[in-house]
C-alpha positions as CSV (number, residue, x, y, z in Angstrom):
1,X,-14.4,20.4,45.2
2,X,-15.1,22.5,42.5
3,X,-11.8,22.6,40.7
4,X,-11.5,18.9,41.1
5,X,-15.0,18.9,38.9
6,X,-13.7,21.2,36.4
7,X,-10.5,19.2,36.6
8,X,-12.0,15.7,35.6
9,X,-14.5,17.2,32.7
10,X,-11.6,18.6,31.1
11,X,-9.8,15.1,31.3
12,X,-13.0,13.3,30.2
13,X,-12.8,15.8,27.9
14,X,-9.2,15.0,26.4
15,X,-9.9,11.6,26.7
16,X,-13.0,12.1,24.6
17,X,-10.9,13.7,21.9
18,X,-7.9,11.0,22.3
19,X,-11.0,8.2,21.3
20,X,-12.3,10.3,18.4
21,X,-8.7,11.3,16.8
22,X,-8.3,7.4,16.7
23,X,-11.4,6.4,14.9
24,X,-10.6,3.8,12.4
25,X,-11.9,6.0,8.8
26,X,-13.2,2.9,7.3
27,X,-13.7,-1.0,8.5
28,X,-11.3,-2.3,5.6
29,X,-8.1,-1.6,3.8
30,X,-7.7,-3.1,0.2
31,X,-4.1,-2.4,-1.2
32,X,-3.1,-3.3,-4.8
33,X,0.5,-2.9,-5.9
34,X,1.7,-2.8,-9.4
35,X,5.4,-3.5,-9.4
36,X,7.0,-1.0,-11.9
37,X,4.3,1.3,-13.0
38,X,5.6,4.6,-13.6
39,X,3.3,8.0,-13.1
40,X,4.7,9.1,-16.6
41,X,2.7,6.0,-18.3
42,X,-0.6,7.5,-17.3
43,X,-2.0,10.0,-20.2
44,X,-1.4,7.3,-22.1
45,X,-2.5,4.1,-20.0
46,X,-5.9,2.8,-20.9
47,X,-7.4,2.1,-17.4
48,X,-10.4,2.9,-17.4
49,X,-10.8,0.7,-13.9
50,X,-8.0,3.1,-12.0
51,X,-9.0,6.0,-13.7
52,X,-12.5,6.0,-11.8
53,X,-11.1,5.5,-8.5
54,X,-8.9,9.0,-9.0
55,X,-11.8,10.4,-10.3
56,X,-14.0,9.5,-7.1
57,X,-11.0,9.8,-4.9
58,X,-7.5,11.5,-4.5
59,X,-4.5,10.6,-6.0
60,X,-0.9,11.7,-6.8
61,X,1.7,11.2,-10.0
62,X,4.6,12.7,-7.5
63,X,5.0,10.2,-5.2
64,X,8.5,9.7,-5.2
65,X,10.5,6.1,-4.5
66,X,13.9,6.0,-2.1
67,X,16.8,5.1,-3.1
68,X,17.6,2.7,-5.7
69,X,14.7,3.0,-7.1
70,X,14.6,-0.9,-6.7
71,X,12.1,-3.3,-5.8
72,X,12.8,-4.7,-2.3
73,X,14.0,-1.3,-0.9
74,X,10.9,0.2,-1.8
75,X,8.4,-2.1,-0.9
76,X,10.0,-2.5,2.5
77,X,9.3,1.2,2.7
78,X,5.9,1.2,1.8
79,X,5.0,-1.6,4.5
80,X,7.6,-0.3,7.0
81,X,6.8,3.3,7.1
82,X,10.8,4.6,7.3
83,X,13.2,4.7,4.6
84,X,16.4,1.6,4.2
85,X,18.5,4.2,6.1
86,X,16.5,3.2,9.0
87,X,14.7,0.0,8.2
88,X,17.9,-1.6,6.4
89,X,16.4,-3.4,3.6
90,X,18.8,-1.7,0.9
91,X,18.5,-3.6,-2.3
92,X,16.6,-5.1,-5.0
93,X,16.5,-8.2,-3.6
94,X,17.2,-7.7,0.0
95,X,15.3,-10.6,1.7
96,X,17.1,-9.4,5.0
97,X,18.3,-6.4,6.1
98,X,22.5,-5.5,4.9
99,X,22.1,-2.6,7.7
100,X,21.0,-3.0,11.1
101,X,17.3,-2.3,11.7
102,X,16.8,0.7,14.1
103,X,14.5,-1.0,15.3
104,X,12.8,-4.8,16.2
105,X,10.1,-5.1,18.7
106,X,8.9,-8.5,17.3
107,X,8.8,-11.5,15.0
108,X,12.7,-10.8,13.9
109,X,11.8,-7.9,11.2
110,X,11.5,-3.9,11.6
111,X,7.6,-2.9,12.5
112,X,6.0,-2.9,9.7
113,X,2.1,-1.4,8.7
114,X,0.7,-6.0,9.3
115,X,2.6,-5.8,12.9
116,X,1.3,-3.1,14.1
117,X,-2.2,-3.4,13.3
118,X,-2.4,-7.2,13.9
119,X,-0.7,-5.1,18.0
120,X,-3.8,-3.7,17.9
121,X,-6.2,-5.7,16.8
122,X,-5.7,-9.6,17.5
123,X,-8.6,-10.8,16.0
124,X,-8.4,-9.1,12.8
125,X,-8.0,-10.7,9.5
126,X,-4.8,-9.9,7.3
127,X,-3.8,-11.0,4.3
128,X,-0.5,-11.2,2.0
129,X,-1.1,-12.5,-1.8
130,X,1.7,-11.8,-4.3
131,X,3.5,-13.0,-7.6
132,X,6.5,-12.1,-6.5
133,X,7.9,-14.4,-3.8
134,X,10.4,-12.0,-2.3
135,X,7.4,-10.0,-0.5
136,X,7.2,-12.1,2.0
137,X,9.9,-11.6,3.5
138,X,8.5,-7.9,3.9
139,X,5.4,-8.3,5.3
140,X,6.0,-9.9,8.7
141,X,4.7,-12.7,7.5
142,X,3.6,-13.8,11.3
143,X,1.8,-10.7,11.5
144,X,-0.9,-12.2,9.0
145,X,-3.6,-14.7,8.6
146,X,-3.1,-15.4,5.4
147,X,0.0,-15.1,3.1
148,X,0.4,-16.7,-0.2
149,X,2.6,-16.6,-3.4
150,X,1.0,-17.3,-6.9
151,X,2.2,-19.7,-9.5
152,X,3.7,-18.5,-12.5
153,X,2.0,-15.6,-14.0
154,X,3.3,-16.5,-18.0
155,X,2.0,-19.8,-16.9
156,X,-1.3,-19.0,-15.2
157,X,-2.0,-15.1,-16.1
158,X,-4.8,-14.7,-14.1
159,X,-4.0,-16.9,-10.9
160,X,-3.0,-14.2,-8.3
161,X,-6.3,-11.9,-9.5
162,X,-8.7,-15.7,-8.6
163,X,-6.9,-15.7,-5.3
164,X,-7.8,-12.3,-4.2
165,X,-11.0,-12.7,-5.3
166,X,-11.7,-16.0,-3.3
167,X,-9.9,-14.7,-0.5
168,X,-11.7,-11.4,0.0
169,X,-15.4,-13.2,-0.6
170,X,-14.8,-16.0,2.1
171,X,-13.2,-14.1,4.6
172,X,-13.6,-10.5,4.3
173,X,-10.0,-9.2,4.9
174,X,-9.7,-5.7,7.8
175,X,-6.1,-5.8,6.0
176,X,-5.0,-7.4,2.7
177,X,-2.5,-6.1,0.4
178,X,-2.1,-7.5,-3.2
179,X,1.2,-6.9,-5.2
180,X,0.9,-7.9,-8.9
181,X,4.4,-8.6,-10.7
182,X,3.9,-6.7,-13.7
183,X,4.1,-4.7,-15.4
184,X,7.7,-4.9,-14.2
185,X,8.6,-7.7,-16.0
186,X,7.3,-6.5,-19.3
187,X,9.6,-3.1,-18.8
188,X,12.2,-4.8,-18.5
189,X,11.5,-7.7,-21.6
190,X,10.0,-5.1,-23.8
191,X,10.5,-1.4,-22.8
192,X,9.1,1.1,-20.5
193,X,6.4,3.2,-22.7
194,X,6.5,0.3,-25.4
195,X,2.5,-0.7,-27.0
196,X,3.7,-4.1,-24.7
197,X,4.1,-1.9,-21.2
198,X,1.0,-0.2,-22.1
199,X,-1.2,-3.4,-23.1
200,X,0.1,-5.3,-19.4
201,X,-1.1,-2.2,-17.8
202,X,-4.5,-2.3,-19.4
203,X,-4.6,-6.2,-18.7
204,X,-3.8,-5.1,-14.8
205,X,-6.6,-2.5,-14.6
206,X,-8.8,-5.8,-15.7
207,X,-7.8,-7.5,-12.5
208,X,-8.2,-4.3,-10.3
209,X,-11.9,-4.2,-11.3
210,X,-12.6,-7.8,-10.5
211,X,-11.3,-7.1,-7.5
212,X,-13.1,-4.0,-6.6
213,X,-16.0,-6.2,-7.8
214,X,-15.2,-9.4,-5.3
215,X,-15.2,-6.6,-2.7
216,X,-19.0,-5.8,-3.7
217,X,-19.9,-9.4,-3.6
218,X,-18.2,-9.8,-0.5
219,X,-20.5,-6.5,1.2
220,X,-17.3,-5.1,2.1
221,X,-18.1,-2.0,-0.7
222,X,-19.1,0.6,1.0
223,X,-16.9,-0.1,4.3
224,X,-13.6,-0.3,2.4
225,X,-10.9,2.5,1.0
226,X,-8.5,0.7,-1.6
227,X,-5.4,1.8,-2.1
228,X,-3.6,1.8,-5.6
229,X,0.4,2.5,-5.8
230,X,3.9,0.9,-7.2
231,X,7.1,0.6,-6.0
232,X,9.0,2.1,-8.6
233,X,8.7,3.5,-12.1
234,X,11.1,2.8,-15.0
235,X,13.2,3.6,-18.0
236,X,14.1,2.0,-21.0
237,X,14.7,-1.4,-19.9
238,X,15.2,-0.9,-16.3
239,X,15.1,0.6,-13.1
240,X,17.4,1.8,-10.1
241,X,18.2,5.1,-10.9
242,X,17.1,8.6,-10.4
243,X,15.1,9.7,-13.2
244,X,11.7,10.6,-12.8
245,X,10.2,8.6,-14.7
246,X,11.7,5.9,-12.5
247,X,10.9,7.6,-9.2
248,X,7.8,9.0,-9.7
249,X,4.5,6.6,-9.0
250,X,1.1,6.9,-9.1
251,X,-0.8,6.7,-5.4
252,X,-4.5,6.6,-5.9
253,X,-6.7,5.9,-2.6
254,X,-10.7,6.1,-3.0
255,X,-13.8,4.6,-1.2
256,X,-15.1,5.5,2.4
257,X,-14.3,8.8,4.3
258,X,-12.2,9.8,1.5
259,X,-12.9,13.4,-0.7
260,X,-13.6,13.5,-3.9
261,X,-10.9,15.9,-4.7
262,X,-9.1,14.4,-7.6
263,X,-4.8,15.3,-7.7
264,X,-3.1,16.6,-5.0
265,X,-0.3,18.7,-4.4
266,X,1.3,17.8,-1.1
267,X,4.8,15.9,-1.3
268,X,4.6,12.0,-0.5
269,X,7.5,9.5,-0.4
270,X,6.6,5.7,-0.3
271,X,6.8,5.3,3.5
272,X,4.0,7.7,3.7
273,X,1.8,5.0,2.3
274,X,2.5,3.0,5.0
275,X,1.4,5.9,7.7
276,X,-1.7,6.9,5.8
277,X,-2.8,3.2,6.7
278,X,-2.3,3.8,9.8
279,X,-4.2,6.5,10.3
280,X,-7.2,5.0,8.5
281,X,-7.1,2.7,11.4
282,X,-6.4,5.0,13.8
283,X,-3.5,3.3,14.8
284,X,-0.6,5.0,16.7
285,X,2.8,5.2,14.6
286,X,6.0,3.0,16.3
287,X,8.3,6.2,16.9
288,X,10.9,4.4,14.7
289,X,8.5,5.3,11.2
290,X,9.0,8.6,9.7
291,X,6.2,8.6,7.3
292,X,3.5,10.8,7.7
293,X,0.1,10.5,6.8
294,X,-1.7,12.2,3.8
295,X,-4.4,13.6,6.4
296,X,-5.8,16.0,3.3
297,X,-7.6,13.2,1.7
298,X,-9.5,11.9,4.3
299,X,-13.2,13.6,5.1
């Protein structure tokens, strides 16, 4: 009788430990994606806006893209947590994947960070917003409550910024991720490290501040850990190869449960953004990812 007491404390004991390791580390996730912002821009960049989260937060220049350092490929990763030698999505473009997926449990697309965490919690709200329509069709778009592509940014500058901001205030997103366009398209128009590169980027930090400040209005503030990162970097006019300066990007993540301990030094490749989500929610990896969280930067 004994040993069968001692026997279920130490199981109430592991299970005990099982709950706590799976703690969510915050209520809400708040992503922002700046399609083709390089790490090298940085000493330079005026973003005064970004530069305040690393500064209360952690953050990396070395985070380095897959392979080409391309668009789709590399968002794919980032959402899906594995690299296009597992997830398939190969290209800039890619819309579907040119190699078989390891992998589909659901919906007709590879897990990815939405599926998962919609798995787990059914009720929770989640949230696509993008300039760039070919997201979508990296998201899991079923997976979400709410996905939506903005107008024309030369057209309406500041339309995807007034979504997210309307979006977050009426219905408080556990999920959303928001992947601005530029300064991409000004890389590849003007020049990487051009006055025109740097001036987008400055305009960007202006939207990642309202933002941060719908997420106040909202009371989400101190419940929330927002995530900035890019797919890819650039050089020149273009991208797609392997220099640094077009697979190095910045990953900067601040706000609840996170250290204020500025750079840091451990490696990171883009599908590790995907598994340092899930760990903020405490969600359990699909064995198909082989991201790994950055476990340092949480408290």
């Amino acid at each position: 009788m004994k040993k069968l007491l001692i026997l279920a404390f130490l199981l109430l004991g592991c299970f005990s430990m099982a709950s706590h390791a799976a703690k969510p580390k915050a209520k809400h996730v708040v992503y922002i994606g700046l399609d083709g912002w390089g790490s090298y821009s940085m000493p330079k960049a005026n973003m005064p806006t970004v530069k305040s989260l690393m500064e209360t937060g952690c953050y990396t220049m070395q985070k380095r893209t897959v392979l080409p350092s391309s668009s789709a490929v590399n968002w794919a990763s980032m959402f899906m947590g594995a690299g296009p030698e597992v997830h398939g999505y190969t290209e800039w473009g890619s819309r579907t994947p040119e190699l078989p997926s390891r992998v589909i449990v659901k919906n007709n697309i590879f897990p990815t960070i939405f599926q998962i965490y919609r798995d787990a919690n059914p009720k929770a709200e989640i949230g696509v917003l993008s300039e760039w329509a070919g997201i979508q069709f990296l998201v899991d778009t079923l997976s979400t409550d709410y996905h939506a592509v903005a107008p024309d940014y030369n057209k309406f500058p500041t339309a995807l910024c007034e979504m997210a901001e309307k979006y977050i205030k009426e219905n408080k997103p556990s999920l959303v991720a928001i992947c601005f366009d530029n300064p991409d398209h000004v890389g590849h128009k003007e020049g990487h490290d051009t006055p025109a590169y740097y001036s987008k980027l400055e305009e960007l930090d202006g939207y990642i501040a309202r933002i941060v400040a719908a997420v106040k209005e909202a009371g989400m503030y101190d419940d929330t850990i927002f995530i900035i990162t890019s797919d890819h970097g650039g050089i020149k006019k273009g991208h797609g190869g392997k220099t640094m300066a077009e697979m190095q990007t910045p990953f900067i993540i601040a706000g609840k449960n996170i250290k204020k301990a500025g750079e840091f030094q451990e490696s990171m490749v883009q599908y590790d953004v995907a598994a340092t989500m899930a760990y903020i929610f405490g969600l359990e990896q699909p064995q198909v990812w082989t991201g790994r969280a950055m476990k340092q930067v949480f408290k």
